[in-house]
C-alpha positions in Angstrom: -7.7 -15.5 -4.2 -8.0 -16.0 -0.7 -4.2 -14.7 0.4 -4.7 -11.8 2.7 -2.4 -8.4 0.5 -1.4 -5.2 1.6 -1.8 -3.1 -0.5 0.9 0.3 -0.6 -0.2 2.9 -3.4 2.1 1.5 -5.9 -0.1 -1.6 -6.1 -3.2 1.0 -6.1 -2.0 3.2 -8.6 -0.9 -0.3 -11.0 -5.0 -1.5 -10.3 -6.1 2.1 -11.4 -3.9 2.3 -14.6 -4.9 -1.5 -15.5 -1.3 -2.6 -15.4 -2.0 -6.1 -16.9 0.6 -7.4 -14.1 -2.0 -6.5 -11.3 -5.3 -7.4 -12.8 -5.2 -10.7 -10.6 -5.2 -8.9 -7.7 -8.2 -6.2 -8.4 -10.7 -8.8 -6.4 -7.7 -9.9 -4.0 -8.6 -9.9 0.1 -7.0 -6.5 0.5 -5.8 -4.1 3.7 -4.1 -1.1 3.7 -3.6 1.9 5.7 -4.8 5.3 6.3 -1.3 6.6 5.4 -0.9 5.1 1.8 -4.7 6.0 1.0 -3.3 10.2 1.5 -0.8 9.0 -0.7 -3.4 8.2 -3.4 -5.5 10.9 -3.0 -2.6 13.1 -3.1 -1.2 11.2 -6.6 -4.6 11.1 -7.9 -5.1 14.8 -7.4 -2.4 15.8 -9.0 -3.6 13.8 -12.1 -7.4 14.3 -12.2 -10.0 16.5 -10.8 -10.5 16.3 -7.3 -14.4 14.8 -7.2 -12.6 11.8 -9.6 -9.6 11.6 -6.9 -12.2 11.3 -4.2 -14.2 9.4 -5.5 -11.8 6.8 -6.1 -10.2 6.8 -2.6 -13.5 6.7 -0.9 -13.6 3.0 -3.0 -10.7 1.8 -1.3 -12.0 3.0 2.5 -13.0 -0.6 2.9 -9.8 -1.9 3.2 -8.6 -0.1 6.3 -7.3 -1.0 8.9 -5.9 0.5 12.3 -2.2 1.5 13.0 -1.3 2.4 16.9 1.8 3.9 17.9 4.1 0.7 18.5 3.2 0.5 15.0 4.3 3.9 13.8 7.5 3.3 16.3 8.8 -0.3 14.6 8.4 1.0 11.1 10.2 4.3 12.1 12.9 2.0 13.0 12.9 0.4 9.7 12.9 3.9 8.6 16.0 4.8 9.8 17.7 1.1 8.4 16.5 2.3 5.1 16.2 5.7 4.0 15.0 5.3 0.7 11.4 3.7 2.1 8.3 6.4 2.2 7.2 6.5 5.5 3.7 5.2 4.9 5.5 2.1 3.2 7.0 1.5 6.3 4.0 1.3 8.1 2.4 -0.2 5.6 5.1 -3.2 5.6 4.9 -3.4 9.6 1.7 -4.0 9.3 1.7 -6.3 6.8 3.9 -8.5 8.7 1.4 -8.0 12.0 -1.7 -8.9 10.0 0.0 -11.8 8.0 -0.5 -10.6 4.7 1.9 -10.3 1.7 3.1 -6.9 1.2 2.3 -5.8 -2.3 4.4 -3.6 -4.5 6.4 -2.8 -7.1 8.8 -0.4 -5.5 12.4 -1.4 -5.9 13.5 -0.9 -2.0 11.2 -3.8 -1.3 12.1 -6.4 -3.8 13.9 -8.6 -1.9 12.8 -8.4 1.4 10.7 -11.1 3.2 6.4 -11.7 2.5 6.9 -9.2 -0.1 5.0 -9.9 -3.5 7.0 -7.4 -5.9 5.3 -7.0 -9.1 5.9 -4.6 -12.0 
């Protein structure tokens, strides 16, 4: 699989649990941001010890990549178009779109926007 993904936690969390729906992408070319790796940690804490949670962000550090300001100011204007995205998806999807990759998800607000692969 050579296609470039973002990853937002939704797609991590679906790797993690072995959805069968995401097992093609566990090897996929994969970015994501600082942002949606707190997220993780975060949801991961609140279901397993914390040496477990860490350990199983610290496997994802690879895939980061930087976010500046402009970014953080164009997805704070997709913010605002639509409430109901987390605010490390929206930075997540701007930079998605900046780095040519396919946003990957299965959260509802994003099904039916543009370079989004929405999986359940």
């Amino acid at each position: 699989m050579s296609e470039l993904y973002f990853f937002d936690t939704y797609a991590f969390f679906e790797v993690i649990r072995g959805n069968p729906n995401y097992k093609k992408y566990e090897d996929a070319n994969a970015i994501t941001t600082i942002f949606n790796l707190a997220e993780l940690n975060y949801g991961l804490k609140k279901e397993k010890d914390e040496k477990t949670s860490d350990e199983i962000t610290e496997k994802y550090r690879i895939f980061l990549v930087e976010v500046t300001l402009d970014d953080v100011k164009e997805a704070m204007n997709l913010k605002i178009k639509n409430k109901q995205i987390s605010i490390p998806d929206a930075i997540g999807y701007i930079i998605s779109k900046k780095l040519n990759a396919k946003f990957l998800t299965g959260d509802k607000e994003f099904k039916d926007m543009v370079d989004v692969e929405f999986v359940k």
